[in-house]
N, C-alpha and C positions, 0 to 999 in steps of 0.2 A: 629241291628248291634252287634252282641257277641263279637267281640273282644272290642268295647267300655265300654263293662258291667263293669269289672274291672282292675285294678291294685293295683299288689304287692311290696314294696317297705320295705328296711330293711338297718337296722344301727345297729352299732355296740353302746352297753351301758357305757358311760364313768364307773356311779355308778349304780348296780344294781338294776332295777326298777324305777330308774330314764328315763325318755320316752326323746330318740336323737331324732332328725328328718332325717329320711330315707336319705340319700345318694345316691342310686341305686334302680333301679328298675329291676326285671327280669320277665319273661315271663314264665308263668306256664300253666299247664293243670288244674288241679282243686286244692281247697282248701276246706279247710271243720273248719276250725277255729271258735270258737262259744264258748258263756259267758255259764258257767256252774255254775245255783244258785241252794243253799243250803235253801229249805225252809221245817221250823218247825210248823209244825202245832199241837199246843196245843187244848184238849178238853176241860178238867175238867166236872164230871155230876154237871148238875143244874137241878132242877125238871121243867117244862114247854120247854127245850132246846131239838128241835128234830137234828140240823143242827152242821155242825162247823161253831165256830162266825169269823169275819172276823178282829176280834178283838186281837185274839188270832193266828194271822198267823204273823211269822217274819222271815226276810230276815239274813240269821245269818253268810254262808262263800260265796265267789263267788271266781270261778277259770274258767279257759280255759285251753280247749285243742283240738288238731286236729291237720293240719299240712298242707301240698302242696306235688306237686307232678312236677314236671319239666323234659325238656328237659336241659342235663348236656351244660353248655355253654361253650367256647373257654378262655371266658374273665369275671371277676366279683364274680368267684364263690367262691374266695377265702375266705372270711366273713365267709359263710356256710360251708367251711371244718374246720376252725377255732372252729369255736362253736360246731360242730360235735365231734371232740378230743379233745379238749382244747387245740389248738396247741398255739406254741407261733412263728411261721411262721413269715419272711418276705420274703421281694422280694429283689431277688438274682440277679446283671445283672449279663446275662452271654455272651452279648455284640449284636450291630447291632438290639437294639430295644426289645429283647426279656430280661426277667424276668422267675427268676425258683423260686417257693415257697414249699418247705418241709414241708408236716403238720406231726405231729408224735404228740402222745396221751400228753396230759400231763394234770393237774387240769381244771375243769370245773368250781369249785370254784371261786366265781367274776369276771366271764364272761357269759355274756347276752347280748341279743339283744331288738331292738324296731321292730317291724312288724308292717308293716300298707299296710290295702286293701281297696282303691275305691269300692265301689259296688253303682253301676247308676240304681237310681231309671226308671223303666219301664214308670211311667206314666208324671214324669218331663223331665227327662233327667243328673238331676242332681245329681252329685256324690259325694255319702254319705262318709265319712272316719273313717273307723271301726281301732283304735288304739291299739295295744297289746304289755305291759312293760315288766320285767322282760323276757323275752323268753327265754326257754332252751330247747336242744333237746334232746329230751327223746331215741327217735331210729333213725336209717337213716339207706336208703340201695340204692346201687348203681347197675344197673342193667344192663345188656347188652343180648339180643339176635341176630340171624343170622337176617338180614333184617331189624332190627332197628336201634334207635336211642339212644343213652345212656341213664337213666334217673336216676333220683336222685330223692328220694322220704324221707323229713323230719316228722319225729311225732315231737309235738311240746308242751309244758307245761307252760301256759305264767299267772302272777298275775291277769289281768282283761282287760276286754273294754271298751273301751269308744268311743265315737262320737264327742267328744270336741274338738279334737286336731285338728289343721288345715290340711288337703290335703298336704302333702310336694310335692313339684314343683320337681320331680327328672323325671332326663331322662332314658332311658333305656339304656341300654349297648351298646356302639355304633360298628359297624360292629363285634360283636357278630356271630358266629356259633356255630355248637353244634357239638360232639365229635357222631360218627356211628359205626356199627359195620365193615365196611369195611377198617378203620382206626386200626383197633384191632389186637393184638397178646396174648395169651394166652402160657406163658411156665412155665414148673414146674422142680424143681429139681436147680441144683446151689448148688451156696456158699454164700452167703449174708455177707455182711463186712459192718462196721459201719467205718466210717474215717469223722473225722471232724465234725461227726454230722451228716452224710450223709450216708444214706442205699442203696449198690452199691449190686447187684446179677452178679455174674459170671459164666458159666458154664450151663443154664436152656436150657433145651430144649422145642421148642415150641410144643405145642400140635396142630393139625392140625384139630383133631375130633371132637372137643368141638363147640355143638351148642347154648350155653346159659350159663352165667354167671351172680353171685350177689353177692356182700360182703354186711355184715348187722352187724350195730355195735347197741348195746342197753346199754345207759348209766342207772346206777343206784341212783336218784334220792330221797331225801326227797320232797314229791310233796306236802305234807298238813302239812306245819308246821306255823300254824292259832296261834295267842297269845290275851290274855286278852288286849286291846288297840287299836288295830289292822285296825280295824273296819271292820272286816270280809278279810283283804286282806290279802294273805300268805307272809309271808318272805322268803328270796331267798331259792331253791330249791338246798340242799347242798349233797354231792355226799354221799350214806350211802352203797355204797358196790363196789364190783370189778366188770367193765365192762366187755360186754359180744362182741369177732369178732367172728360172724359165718358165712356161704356161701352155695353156691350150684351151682354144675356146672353138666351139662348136655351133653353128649358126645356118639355119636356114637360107637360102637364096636371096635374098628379096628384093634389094639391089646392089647393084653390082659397087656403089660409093661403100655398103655398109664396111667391108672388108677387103675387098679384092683389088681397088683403086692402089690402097696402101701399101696391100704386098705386091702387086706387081711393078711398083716405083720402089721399094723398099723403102718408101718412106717412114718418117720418125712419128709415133703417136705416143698420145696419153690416154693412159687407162688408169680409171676406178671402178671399182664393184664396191656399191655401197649396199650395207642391209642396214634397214630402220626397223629397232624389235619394240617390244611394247615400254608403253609409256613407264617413266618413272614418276614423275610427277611436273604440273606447270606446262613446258613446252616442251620439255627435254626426255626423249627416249633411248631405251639400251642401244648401243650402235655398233657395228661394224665397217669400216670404211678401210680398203685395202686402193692404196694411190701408188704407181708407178708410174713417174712426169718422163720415160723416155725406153720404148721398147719399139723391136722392129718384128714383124709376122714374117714368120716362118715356112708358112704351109704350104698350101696345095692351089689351084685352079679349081672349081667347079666341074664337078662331073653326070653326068647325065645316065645312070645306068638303070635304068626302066621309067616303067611313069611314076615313081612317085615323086613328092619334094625332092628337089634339086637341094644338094647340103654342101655345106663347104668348112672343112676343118681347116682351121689356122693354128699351130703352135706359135712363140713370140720366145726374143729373149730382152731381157731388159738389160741394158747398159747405164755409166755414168752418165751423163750428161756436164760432170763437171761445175755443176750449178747446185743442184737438189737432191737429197739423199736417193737413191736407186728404189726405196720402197719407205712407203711410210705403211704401218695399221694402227689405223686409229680406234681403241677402243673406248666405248665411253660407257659407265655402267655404275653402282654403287658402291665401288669397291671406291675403300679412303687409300690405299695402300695397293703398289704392285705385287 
């Protein structure tokens, strides 16, 4: 039975490295998380020694890394866009049940997570609980194409494993959905206004051609900062450079304004990809809204190579603009708490 094999469960770290017990649990496609040791193996020549001795082998740094891979959900995700920007987000009512949280970049610095994954032994049944402290997210990227499913994919940089820690008893997201690409609008262009803290675009016109979308944010990280003491386990992973938002959108022909005007002046645009999921109650629905008020495209020219649709891929990187945060995700959902 695959779906009993595992479960994924994640907390938020009061003090960094300090191991919470999970809170939530969410529903993933794969994970690939796993203890990475550091072993030295000494020779020295001795006359009679043809072998290395097992005497001379030590255990000297351990770390982890890897990450998951998900279906983007309705409700619960807020934690992971948290620790993705460093936001410092809450939950906004904005009345009749529904909740709006604004993540926007801020210090990564003394925020962490605890991750933990059941993995059910094949020949028992029973479910082992692999523990990861410290967690920081190294990259993430959020992905949408024509005919799917949103998905949210973290890289992940955590102090170490263990097996010690008990199972936490968490339940899964309760009626939980997941954000599709038919829920989706893509518009570029606007004005972008910051009011109250709040990143508001006006003016964007949606793009209709766009078959494939992804933002991908890669945070910069001290990831091996190992001390005399220690005992081979790293201290927190503290931020040693400027974060990187890049993307890539994928877009049929159709005119030449849609995309190609842009990149070929390198000119400055604003993008949102908004997803409107089902109703919560009143007016107000689960939402996804992803606003970057200043990126420049990257990509290509329009190529012509047989008769089918003419395509054209654009990558973007987004920059400050000195005004407005670099990325807002807006989510809005039932959650009272990020």
């Amino acid at each position: 039975m695959p779906g009993l094999r595992a479960s994924l469960g994640v907390a938020q770290e009061t003090v960094v490295g300090t191991i919470a017990v999970p809170a939530r649990s969410f529903e993933f496609e794969t994970e690939s998380l796993a203890l990475k040791k550091t072993i030295v193996q000494g020779q020295g020549l001795r006359a009679g020694v043809k072998f290395d001795r097992a005497s001379r082998r030590a255990f000297t740094t351990r770390d982890v890394g890897g990450g998951f891979t998900m279906d983007l959900p309705t409700k619960g995700a807020g934690i992971l866009f948290k620790n993705m920007l460093g936001s410092t987000a809450t939950a906004v009512l904005l009345g009749t049940q529904a909740y709006i949280q604004n993540h926007q970049p801020g210090t990564l610095n003394g925020l962490s997570m605890t991750v933990q994954k059941g993995v059910m032994e094949e020949s028992t049944g029973t479910i082992v609980p692999f523990t990861y402290n410290g967690v920081k997210v190294v990259d993430w990227t959020i992905d949408a194409k024509v005919g799917g499913i949103v998905s949210l994919q973290l890289n992940l940089d955590a102090w170490n494993e263990v097996t010690t820690t008990t199972l936490a008893a968490t339940a899964y997201i309760a009626q939980s959905s997941v954000f599709n690409f038919t829920q989706g609008t893509l518009s570029m262009g606007g004005t972008p206004t910051t009011t109250g803290g709040v990143v508001d675009v006006t003016g964007g016109t949606p793009v209709s051609s766009v078959t494939a979308a992804n933002v991908k944010g890669t945070n910069k990280l001290s990831q091996a900062r190992y001390f005399f003491g220690s005992s081979g386990i790293k201290a927190e992973q503290i931020e040693n450079g400027y974060p990187t938002l890049t993307g890539q959108l994928a877009a049929e022909f159709v005119t030449q304004a849609a995309m190609y005007t842009a990149f070929a002046a390198d000119a400055p645009l604003t993008l949102e990809l908004e997803f409107v999921g089902p109703l919560i109650a009143g007016s107000y629905h689960y939402g996804l809204d992803i606003i970057i008020p200043r990126l420049y495209l990257d990509g290509e020219s329009p190529k012509v190579t047989g008769p089918d649709v003419v395509k054209q891929t654009c990558g973007f990187t987004a920059l400050d603009d000195q005004i407005n945060p670099v990325i807002q995700i807006g989510y809005t959902t039932t959650d009272t708490a990020v």
